[in-house]
C-alpha positions in Angstrom: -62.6 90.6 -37.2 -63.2 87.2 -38.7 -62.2 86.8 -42.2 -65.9 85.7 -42.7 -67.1 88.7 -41.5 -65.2 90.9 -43.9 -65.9 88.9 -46.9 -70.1 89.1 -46.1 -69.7 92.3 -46.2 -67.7 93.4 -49.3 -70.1 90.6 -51.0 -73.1 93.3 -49.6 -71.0 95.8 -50.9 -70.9 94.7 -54.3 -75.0 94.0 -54.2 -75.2 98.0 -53.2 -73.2 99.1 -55.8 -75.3 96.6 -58.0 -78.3 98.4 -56.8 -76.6 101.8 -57.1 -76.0 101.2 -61.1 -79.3 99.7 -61.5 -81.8 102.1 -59.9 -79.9 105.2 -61.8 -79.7 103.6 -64.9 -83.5 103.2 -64.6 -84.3 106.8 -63.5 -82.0 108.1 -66.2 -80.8 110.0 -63.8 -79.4 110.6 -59.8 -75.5 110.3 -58.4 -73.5 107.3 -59.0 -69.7 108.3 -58.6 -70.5 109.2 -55.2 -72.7 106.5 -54.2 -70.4 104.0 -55.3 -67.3 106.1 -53.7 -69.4 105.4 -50.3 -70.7 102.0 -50.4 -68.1 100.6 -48.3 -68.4 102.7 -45.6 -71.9 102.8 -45.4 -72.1 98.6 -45.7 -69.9 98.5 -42.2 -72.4 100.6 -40.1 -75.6 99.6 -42.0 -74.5 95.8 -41.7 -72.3 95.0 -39.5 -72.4 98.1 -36.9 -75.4 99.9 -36.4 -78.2 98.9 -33.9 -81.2 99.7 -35.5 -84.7 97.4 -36.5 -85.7 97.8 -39.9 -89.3 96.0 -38.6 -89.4 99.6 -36.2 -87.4 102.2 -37.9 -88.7 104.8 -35.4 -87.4 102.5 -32.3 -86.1 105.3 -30.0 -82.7 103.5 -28.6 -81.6 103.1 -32.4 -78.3 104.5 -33.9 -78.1 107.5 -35.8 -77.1 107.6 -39.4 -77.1 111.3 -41.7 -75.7 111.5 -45.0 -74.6 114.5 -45.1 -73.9 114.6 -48.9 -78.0 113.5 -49.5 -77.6 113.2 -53.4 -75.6 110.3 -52.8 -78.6 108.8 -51.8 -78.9 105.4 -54.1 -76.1 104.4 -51.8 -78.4 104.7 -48.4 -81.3 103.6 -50.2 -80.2 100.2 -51.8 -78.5 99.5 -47.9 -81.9 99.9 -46.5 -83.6 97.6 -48.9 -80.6 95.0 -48.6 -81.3 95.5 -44.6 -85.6 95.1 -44.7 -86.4 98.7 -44.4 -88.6 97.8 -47.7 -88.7 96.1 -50.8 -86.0 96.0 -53.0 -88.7 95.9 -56.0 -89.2 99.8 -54.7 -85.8 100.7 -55.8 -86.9 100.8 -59.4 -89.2 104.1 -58.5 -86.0 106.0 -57.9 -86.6 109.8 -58.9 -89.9 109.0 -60.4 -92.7 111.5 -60.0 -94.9 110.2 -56.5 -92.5 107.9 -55.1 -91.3 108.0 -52.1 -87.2 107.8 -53.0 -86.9 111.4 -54.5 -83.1 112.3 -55.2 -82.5 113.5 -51.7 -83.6 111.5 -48.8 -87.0 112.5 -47.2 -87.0 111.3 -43.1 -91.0 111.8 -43.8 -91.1 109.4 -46.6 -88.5 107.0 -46.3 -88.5 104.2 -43.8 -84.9 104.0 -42.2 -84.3 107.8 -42.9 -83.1 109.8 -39.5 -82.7 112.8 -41.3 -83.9 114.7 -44.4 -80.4 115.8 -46.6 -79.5 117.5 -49.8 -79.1 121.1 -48.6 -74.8 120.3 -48.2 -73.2 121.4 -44.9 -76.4 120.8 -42.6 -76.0 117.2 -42.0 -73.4 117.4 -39.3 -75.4 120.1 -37.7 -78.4 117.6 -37.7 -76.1 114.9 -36.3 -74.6 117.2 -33.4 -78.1 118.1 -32.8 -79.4 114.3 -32.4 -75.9 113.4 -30.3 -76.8 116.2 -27.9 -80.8 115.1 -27.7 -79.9 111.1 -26.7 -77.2 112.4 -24.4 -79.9 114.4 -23.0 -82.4 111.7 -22.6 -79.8 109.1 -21.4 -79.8 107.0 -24.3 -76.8 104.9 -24.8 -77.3 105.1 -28.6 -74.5 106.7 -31.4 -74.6 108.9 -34.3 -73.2 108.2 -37.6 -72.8 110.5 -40.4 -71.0 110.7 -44.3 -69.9 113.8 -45.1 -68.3 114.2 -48.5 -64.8 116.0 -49.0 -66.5 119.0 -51.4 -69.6 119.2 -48.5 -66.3 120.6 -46.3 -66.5 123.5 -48.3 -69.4 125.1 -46.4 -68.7 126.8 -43.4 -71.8 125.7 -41.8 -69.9 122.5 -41.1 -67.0 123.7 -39.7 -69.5 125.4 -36.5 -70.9 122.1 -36.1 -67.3 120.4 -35.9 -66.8 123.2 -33.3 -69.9 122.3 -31.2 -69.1 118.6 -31.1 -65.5 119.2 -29.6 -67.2 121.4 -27.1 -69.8 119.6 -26.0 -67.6 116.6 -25.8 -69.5 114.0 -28.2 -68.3 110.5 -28.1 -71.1 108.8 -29.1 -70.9 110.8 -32.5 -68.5 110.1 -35.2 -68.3 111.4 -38.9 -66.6 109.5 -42.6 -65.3 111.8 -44.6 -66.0 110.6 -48.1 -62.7 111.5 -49.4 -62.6 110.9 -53.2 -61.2 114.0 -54.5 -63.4 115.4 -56.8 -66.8 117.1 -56.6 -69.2 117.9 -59.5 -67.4 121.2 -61.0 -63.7 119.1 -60.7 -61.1 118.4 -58.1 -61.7 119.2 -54.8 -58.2 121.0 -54.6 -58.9 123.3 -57.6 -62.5 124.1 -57.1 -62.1 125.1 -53.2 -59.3 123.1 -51.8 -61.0 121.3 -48.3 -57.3 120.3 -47.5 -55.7 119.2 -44.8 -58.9 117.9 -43.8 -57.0 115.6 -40.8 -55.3 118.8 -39.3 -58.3 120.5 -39.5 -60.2 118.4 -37.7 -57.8 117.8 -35.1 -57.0 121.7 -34.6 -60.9 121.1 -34.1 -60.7 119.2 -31.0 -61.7 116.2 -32.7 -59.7 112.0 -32.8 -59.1 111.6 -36.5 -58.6 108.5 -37.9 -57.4 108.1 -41.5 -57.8 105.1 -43.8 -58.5 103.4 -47.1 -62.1 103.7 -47.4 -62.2 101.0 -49.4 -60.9 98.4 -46.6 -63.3 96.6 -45.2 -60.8 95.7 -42.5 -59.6 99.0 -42.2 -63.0 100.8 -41.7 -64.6 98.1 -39.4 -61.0 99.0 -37.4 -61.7 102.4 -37.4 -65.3 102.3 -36.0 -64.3 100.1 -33.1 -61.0 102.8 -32.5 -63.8 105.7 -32.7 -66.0 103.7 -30.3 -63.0 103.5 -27.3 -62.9 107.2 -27.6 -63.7 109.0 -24.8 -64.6 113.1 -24.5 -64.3 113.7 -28.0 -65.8 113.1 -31.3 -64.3 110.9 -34.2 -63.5 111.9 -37.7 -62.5 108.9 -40.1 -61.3 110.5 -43.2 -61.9 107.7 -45.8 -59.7 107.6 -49.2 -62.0 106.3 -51.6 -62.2 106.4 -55.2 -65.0 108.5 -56.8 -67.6 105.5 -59.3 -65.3 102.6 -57.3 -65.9 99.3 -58.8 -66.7 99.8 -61.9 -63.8 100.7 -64.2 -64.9 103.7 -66.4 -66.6 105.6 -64.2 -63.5 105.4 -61.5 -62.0 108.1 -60.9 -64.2 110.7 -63.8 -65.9 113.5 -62.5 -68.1 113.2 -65.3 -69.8 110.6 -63.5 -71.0 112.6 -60.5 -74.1 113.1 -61.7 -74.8 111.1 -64.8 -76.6 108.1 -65.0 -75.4 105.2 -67.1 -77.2 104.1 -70.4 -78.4 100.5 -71.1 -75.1 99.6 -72.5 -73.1 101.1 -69.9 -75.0 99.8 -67.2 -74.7 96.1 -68.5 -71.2 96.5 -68.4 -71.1 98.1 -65.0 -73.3 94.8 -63.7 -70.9 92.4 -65.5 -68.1 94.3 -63.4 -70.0 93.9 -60.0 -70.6 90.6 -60.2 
């Protein structure tokens, strides 16, 4: 990958994360830590990977994408409105009564949105589901999902993991968001989802893991997942829970809070 490349696309990075900060600071409210946590991951397929038409968001030969952990969705959001899926002006109406970005996405209201998430564990049930239906009607097109390291806790996913290796999926693969906390604390002290890599590959699964935070390393990893044959991918992503901007880094406390005027004006002044 061209050095180019990479740098385009942690510059889109940084917008989404500018986004991120910016829309939740305005609704007082939504998901930052693990919007930002994701934003990497969800540039390389949005912007580099997937093959989709934001002028036809319906076009039935697109790519798949579910986010699995739907309250991260400024993250999706602000890459659909950097792609042309609609106005960035619209991210403003995040959360606010009427509009059509509520704190989960809504596939019935949201151009760009394959599936409706927020209900954690269902997402990679909905992406199985969609891998199975273009396999059945000979499309050549692949699924994509996010999955966050707490969403691992529900056992709904774990039957879906089991469905893929059995139906032999190779046009799906799955990020694990892995940032290590979850809105009650650590992952590993509220319900440990750990080792998620042996887990996964006692599943039947390829796993890949990588710093989800590499640009290099995840557009790697996609094209790895990609030469796979007879089995579905898991790419378990280290990331950093609020990544990029320093105080929320790391805090759990930033899950679900949204950042105040002054906060948020630092946050920018960090993004830039």
């Amino acid at each position: 990958m061209s050095e180019a490349i990479t740098q385009r696309l942690e510059s889109t990075a940084r917008q989404i994360r500018r986004h991120i900060i910016a829309m939740t600071h305005a609704a007082s409210s939504g998901h930052p830590g693990g919007s930002l946590s994701a934003a990497d991951m969800v540039t390389a397929l949005f912007f580099k990977e997937m093959r989709i038409d934001p002028q036809n968001p319906q076009w039935p030969d697109r790519d798949r994408f579910v986010l699995g952990k739907g309250h991260a969705a400024p993250v999706l959001y602000a890459a659909l409105a950097e792609r042309g899926f609609f106005p960035a002006e619209e991210l403003k109406g995040l959360r606010q009564a009427g509009h059509f970005l509520q704190g989960h996405p809504d596939m019935k209201k949201v151009p760009g949105v394959d599936m409706s998430t927020g209900s954690l564990g269902q997402g990679l049930s909905a992406a199985v589901g969609m891998a199975l239906g273009l396999r059945l009607d000979n499309k050549d097109a692949r699924v994509w999902a996010i999955l966050g390291d707490g969403e691992l806790q529900e056992g709904q996913v774990w039957e879906a993991a089991m469905a893929a290796a059995h139906y032999k999926l190779d046009k799906l693969a799955i990020f694990i968001d892995d940032n290590g906390l979850q809105i009650d604390g650590p992952v590993k002290e509220v319900m440990s989802s750990y080792p998620i890599v042996d887990k996964f590959q006692a599943f039947g699964w390829n796993v890949i893991e990588i710093d989800g935070h590499s640009m290099t390393a995840i557009l790697e990893a996609i094209e790895t997942a990609k030469a796979v044959t007879g089995r579905p991918t898991c790419i378990v992503s280290h990331t950093v829970k609020g990544k990029g901007v320093s105080f929320m880094e790391d805090q759990v406390g930033w899950h679900g809070t949204a950042p105040n005027a002054e906060q948020a004006a630092i946050a920018l002044k960090e993004l830039q």
